[in-house]
N, C-alpha and C positions, 0 to 999 in steps of 0.2 A: 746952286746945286753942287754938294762935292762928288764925289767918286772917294768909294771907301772900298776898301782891300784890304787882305790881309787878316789879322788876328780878329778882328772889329766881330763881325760875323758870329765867332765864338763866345764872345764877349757876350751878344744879345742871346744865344741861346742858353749861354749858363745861367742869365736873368733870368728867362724865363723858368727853368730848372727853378730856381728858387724860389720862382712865384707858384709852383705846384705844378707846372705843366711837364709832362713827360715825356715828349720827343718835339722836334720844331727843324721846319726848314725854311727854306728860300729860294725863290722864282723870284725872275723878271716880269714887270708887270707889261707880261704880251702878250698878242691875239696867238691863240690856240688853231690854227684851221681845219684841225680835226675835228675838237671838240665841237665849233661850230658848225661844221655840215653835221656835226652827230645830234645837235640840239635842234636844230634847222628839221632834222626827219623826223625827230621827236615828236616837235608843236604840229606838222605839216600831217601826221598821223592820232594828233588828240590826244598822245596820250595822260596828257597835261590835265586831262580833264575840265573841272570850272575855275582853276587856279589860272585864271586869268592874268594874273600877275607875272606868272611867266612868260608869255608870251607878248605883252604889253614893254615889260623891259628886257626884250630877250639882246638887245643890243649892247647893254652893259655886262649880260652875263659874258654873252661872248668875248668881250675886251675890256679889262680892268679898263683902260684910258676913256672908256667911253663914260665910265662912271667916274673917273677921278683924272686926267688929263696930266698933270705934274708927278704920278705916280711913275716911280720906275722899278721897283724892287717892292716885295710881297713877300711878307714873313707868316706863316700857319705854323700855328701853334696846336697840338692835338693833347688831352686828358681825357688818362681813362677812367670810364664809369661801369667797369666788369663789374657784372654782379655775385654775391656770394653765394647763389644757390642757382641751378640751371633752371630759364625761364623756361623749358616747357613743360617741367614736374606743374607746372600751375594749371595747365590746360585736362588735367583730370580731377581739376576738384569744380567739379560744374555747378554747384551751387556757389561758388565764391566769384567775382570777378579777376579778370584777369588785365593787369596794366601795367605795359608795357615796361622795359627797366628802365631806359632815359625817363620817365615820367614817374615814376614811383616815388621817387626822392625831391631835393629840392631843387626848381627850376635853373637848371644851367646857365640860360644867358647872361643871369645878372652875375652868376656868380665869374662866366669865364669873363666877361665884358670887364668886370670890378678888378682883373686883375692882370687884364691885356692893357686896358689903359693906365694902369700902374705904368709895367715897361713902357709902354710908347710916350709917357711924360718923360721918363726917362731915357730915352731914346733923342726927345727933342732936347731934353737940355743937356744932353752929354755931347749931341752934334750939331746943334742948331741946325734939324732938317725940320720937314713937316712929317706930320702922321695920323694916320684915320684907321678907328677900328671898329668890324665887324664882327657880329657874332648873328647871322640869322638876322641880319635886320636892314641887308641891303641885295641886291642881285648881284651879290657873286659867288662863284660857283667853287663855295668850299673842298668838296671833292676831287676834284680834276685838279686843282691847285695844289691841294694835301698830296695828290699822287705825281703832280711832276715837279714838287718841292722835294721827294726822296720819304716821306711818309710811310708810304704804302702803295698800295694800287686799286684800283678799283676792283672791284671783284663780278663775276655775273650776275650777281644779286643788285648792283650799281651801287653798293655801297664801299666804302672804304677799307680794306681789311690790312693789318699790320702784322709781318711775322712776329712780333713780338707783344701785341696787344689783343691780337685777332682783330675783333668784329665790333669790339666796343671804345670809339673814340669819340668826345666830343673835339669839332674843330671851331678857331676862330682866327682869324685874319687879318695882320698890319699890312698894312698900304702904307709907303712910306716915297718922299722924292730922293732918299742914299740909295746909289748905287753902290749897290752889294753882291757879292759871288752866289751866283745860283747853285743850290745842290745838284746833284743827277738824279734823273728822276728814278724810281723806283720800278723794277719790270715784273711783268704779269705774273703770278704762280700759282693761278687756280689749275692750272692744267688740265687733264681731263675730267678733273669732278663736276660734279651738276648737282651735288645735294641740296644746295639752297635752290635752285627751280625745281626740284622734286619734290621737294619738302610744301610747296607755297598750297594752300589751302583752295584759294580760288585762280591757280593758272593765272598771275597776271603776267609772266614773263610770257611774250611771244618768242623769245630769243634771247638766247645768251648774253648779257648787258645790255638788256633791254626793259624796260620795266613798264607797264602799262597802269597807271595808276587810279583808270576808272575803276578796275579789279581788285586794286590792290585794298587788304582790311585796315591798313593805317591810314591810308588817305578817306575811304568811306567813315571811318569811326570820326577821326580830327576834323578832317578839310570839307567834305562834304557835308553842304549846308540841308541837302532834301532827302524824302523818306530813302531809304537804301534798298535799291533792288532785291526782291524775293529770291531770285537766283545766289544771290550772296549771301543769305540768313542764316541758313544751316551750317555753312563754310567755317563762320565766324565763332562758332561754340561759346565761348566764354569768355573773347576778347573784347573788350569794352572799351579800349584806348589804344589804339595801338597794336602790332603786332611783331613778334620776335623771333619767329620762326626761321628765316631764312636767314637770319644772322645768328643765331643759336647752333646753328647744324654746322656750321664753319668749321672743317677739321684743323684752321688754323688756331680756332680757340683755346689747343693743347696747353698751347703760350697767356693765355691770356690768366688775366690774376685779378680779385678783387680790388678796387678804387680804392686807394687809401686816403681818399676824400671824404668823409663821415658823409655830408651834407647828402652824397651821391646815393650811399644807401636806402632801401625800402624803408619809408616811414610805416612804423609799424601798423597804424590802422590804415596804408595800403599796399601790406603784403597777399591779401588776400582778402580784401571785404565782402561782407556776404549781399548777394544783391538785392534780398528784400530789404534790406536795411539803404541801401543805395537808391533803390526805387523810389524812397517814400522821403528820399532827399528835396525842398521845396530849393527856391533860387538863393533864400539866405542861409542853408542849414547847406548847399552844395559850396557856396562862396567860401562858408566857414571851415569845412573840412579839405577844400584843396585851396587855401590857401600859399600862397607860393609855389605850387606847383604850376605845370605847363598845361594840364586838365583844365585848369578855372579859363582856358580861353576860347574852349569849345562851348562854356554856359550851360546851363542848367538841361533844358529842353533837349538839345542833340545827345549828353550823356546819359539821359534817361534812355531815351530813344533806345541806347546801345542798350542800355542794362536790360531793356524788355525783350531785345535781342534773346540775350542770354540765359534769361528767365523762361524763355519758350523755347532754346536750348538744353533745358536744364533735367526736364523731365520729372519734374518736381510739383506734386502736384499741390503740397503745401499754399505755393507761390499764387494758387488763383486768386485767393482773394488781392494779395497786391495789384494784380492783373487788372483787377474786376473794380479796386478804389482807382484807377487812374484811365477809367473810361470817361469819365467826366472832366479829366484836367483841361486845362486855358492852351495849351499845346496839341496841334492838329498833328506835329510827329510824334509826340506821346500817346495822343489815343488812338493813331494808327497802329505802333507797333504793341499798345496795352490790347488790341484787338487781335493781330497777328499769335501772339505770346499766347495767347485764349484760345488759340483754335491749337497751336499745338499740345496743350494741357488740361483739356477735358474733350469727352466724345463728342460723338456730333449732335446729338440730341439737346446737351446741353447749353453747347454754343449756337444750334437755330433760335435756344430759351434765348441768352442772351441778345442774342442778335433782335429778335422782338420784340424785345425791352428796349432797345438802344438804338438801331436805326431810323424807326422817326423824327427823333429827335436831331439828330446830328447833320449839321450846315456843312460841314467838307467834304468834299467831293473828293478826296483822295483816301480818306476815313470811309466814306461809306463806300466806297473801291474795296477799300479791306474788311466790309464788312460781307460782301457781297460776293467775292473769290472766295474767300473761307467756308461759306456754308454748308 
């Protein structure tokens, strides 16, 4: 192992500069003992929800070494994926869907992943160290890293925010065994605002950097594999992937500037897709259209799901029949929420007809739950 000083340091972040990324630091790869009793109350209070994976490796988030052992120094590298139009002009067009900005474009892992391990080959054959890199694909705790590498800081929304980027970075992460000068880290400037917990649709902040993510609409739309609490339905309007809300509102975004990443940009048929047209997506006509994207990893079945969300959001009363063709689908979350969608976009008369027609027949107990609330 050597110990490296001096110029070196700079050296890797103008690399990086070059490989497209736009700000980068470096931490020691050490236990945090803040962070950890802060993740420690986290799991100990649920709010982890069924991402069991957190909890399971919560022992590597806490300490790089736990994950990597010959690590000594941690380079984050952050690009931004600002968007060119403000994501919440989209949440009044309620007949379209609404997805998120990281996901609108083309899947970031592969692309920061393809170009972090660029640098870090070069990194090992410039100093014959080792090096390992993450993008999302290991338990560690990009955030906290990003903000005591000199990044940013975390903000009360627990996301990342940059005076100079705002609200929109992608991060990814060298693990490396050179010893390298740590930045200082970056100190707090939300100050008194609280617009991003004022702003959040379903309350999941119980507290200032705190995030509860049973609540929260990005984790119910992605992570959440079962029907979505009724309590959250209405909340959700016309978010079907994701949610942008509390990173949107950031009075640091003044600073922030569109991605001069093309890739990052709204592909254009999902600036706004309209949701009957989404709805009547089967699993190979959904595979086809989010290709490359971070969508195609939630699957067919869970994004319908959202879109009938939406569709009974909508107020739209066009939409029934879509509603009414996907009573019968092979998915027990699809013709639960094609039933929910039903009761908010025809009267009651109409949906007892339905419900007469349709409840005999149907074998799920949580479908005929929703058949049965509704009426």
């Amino acid at each position: 192992m050597k110990t490296i000083t001096g110029f070196v340091e700079g050296k890797i972040k103008d690399r990086l500069a070059a490989e497209g990324f736009n700000s980068a630091g470096i931490t020691a790869a050490a236990v945090d003992s803040e962070f950890g009793s802060f993740l420690q109350t986290y799991l100990a209070n649920g709010y982890q929800g069924t991402m069991d994976w957190m909890e399971n490796r919560s022992r590597e988030r806490r300490h790089p070494n736990a994950l990597w052992p010959e690590a000594k120094s941690i380079v984050v590298a952050a690009m931004n994926y600002g968007p060119t139009v403000d994501p919440m002009t989209k949440l009044e067009r309620s007949g379209h869907g609404n997805i998120s900005v990281y996901a609108s474009g083309t899947d970031y892992h592969d692309l920061l992943k393809k170009r972090l391990k660029a640098v870090a080959r070069w990194m090992a054959e410039e100093w014959g160290e080792d090096v390992k890199v993450f993008v999302d694909t290991a338990p560690v705790m990009e955030k906290p890293l990003a903000a005591r590498a000199g990044l940013g800081w975390q903000g009360k929304h627990t996301n990342l925010v940059s005076s100079e980027y705002g609200s929109w970075l992608f991060l990814g992460v060298i693990l490396t065994t050179m010893v390298l000068r740590s930045d200082e880290p970056h100190s707090d400037q939300c100050g008194t605002c609280h617009r991003c917990l004022d702003i959040c649709p379903t309350n999941a902040f119980p507290a200032p950097y705190q995030l509860d993510a049973r609540k929260c609409i990005s984790y119910l739309t992605i992570e959440h594999k079962g029907h979505i609490p009724v309590s959250f339905r209405k909340a959700m309007g016309n978010r079907i992937y994701g949610c942008d809300d509390c990173l949107a509102v950031c009075p640091w975004n003044k600073f922030a500037k569109a991605s001069r990443v093309s890739a990052f940009h709204a592909r254009a048929e999902l600036q706004a897709p309209l949701l009957g047209e989404l709805a009547a997506l089967d699993d190979a006509g959904f595979r086809q259209i989010f290709r490359g994207s971070p969508v195609k990893r939630t699957g067919r079945d869970r994004f319908v799901r959202n879109v009938l969300i939406a569709i009974g959001n909508s107020g739209d009363p066009s939409l029934v029949p879509t509603c009414k063709g996907l009573l019968g689908d092979a998915s027990p979350l699809v013709r639960a929420m094609a039933v929910w969608a039903l009761s908010q976009l025809v009267d009651p008369q109409q949906f007892h007809n339905f419900r007469d027609t349709h409840l005999s027949g149907e074998t799920d107990e949580h479908v005929r739950g929703e058949w049965q609330t509704h009426e």
